[in-house]
DSSP file (Angstrom, degrees, kcal/mol; ACC not computed):
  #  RESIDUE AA STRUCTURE BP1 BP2  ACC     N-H-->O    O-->H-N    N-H-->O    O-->H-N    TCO  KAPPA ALPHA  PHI   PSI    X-CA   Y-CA   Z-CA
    1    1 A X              0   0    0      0, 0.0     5,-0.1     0, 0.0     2,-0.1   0.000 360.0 360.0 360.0 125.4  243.4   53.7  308.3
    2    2 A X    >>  -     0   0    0      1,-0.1     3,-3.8     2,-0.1     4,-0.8  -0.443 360.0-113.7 -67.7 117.6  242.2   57.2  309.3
    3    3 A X  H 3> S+     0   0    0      1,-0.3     4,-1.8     2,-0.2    -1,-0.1   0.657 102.7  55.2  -5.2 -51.1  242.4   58.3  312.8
    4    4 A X  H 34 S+     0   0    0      1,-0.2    -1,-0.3     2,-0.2     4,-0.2   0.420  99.3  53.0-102.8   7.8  239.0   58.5  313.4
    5    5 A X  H <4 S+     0   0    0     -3,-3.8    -1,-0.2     2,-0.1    -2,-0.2   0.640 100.8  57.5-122.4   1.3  237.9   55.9  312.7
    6    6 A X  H >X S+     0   0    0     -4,-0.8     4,-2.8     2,-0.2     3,-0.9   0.851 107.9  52.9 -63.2 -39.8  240.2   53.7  314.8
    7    7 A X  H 3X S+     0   0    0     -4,-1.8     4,-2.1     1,-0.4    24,-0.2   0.710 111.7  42.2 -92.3  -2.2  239.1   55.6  317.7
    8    8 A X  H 3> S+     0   0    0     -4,-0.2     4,-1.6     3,-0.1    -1,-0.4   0.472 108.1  57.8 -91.5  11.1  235.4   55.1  317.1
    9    9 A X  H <> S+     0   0    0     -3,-0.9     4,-2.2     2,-0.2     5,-0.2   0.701 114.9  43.1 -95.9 -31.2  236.1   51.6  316.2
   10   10 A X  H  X S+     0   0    0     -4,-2.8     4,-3.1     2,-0.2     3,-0.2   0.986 108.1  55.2 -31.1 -72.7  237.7   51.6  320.0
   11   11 A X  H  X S+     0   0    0     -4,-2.1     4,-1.9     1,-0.2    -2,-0.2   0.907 110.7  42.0 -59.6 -47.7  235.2   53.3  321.4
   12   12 A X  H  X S+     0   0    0     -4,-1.6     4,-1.0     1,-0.2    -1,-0.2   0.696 110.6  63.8 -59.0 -14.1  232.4   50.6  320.1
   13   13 A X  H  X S+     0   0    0     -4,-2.2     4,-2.0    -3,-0.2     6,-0.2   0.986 110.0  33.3 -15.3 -92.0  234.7   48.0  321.0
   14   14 A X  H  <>S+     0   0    0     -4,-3.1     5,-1.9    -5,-0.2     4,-0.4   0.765 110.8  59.4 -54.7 -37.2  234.5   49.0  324.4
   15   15 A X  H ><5S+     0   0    0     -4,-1.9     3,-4.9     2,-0.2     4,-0.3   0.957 113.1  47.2 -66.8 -91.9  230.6   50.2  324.5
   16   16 A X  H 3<5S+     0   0    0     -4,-1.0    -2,-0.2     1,-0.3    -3,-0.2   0.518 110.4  50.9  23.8 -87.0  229.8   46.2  323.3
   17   17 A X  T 3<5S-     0   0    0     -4,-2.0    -1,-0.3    -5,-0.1    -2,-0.2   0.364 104.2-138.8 -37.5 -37.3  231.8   45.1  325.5
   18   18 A X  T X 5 +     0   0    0     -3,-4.9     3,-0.5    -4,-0.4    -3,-0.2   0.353  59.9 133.2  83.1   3.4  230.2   47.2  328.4
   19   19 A X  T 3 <S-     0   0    0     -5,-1.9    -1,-0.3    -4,-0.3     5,-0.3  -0.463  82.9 -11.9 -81.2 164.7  234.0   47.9  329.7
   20   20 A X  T 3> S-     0   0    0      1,-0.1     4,-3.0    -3,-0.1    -1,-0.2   0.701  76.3-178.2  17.7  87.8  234.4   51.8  330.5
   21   21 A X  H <> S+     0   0    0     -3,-0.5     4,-2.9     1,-0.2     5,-0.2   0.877  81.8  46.5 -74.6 -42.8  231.2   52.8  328.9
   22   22 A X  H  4 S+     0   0    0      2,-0.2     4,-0.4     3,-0.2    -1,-0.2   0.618 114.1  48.7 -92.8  -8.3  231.7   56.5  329.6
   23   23 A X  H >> S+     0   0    0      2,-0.2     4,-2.3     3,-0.1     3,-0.6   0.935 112.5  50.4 -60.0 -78.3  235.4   56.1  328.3
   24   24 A X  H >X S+     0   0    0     -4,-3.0     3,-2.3    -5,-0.3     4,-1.1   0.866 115.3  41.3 -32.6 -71.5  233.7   54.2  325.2
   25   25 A X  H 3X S+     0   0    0     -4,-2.9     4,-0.7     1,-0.3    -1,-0.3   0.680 110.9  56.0 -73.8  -9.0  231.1   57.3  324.6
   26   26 A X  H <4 S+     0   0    0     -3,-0.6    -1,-0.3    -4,-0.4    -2,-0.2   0.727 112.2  45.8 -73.9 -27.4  233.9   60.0  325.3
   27   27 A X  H XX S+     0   0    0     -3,-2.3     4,-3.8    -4,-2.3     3,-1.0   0.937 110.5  50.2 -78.3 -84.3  236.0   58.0  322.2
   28   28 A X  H 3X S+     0   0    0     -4,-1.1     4,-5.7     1,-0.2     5,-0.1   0.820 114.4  44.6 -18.6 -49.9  233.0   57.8  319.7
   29   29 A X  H 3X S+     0   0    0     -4,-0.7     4,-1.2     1,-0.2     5,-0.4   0.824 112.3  52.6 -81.6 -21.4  232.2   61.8  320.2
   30   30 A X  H <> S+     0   0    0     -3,-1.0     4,-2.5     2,-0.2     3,-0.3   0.917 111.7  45.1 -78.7 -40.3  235.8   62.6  320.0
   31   31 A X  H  X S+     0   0    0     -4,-3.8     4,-4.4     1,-0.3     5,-0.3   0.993 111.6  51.9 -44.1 -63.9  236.0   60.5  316.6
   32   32 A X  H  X S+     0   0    0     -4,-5.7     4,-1.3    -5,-0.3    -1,-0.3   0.764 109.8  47.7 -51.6 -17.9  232.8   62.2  315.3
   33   33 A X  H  X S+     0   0    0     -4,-1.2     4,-1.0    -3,-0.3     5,-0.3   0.869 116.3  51.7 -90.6 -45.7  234.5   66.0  316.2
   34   34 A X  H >X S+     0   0    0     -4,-2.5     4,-2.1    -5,-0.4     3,-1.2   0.959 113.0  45.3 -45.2 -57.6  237.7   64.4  314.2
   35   35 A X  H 3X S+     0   0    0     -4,-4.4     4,-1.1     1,-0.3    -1,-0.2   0.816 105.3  49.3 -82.4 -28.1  235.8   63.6  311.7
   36   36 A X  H 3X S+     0   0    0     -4,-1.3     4,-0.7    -5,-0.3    -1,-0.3   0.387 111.5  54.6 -71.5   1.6  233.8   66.1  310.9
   37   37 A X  H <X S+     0   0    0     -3,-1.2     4,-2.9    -4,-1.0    -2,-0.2   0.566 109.2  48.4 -71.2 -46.1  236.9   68.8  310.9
   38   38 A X  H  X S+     0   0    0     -4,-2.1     4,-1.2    -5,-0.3    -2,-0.2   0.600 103.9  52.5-111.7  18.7  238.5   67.2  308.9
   39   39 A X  H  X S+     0   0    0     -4,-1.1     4,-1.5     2,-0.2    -1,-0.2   0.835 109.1  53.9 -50.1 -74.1  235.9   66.8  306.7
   40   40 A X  H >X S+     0   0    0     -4,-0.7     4,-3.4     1,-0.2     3,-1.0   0.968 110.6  56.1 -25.8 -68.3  235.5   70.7  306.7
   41   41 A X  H 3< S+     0   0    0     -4,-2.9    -1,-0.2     1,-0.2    -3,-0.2   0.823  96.5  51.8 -24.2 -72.8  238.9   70.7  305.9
   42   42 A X  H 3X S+     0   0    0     -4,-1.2     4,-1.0     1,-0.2    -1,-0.2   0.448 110.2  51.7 -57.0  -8.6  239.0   68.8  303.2
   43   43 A X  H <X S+     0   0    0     -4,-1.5     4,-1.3    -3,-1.0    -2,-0.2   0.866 114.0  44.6 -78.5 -46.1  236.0   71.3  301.5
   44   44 A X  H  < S+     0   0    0     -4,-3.4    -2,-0.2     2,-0.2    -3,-0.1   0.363 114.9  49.2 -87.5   1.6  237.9   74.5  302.2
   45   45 A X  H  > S+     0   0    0     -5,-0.3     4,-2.2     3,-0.1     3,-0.3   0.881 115.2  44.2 -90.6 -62.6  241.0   72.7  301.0
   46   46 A X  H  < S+     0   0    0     -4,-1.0     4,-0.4     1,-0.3    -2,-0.2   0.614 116.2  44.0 -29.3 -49.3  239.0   71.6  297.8
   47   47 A X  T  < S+     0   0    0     -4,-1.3    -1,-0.3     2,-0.2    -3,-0.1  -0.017 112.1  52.7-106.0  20.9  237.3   75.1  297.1
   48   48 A X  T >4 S+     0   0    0     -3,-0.3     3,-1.0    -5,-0.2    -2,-0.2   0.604 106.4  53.8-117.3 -57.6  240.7   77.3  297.7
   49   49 A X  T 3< S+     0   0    0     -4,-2.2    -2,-0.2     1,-0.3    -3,-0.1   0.717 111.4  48.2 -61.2 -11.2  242.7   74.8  295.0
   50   50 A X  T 3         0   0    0     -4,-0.4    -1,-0.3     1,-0.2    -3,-0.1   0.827 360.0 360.0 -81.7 -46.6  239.7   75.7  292.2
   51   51 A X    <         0   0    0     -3,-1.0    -1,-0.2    -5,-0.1    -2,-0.2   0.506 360.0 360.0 -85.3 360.0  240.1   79.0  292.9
């Protein structure tokens, strides 16, 4: 299971849940940053090996 999506699965966990809400939405945005990097990542990985 990929990093990032454990820690938004956390964070909505927690947000649900109502415990540490600002915890919870500090987890979620850190997932999304994860995931979108390493998204990026994986394009410039992608377009280098073609090349």
């Amino acid at each position: 299971m990929p990093t990032w999506l454990i820690i938004l699965l956390v964070g909505v966990v927690l947000l649900v849940f109502g415990v540490a809400v600002e915890a919870a939405q500090f987890l979620i945005w850190i997932a999304i940053i994860v995931l979108v990097v390493s998204l990026i990542l994986g394009l410039v990985g992608r377009g280098k090996s073609k090349v």
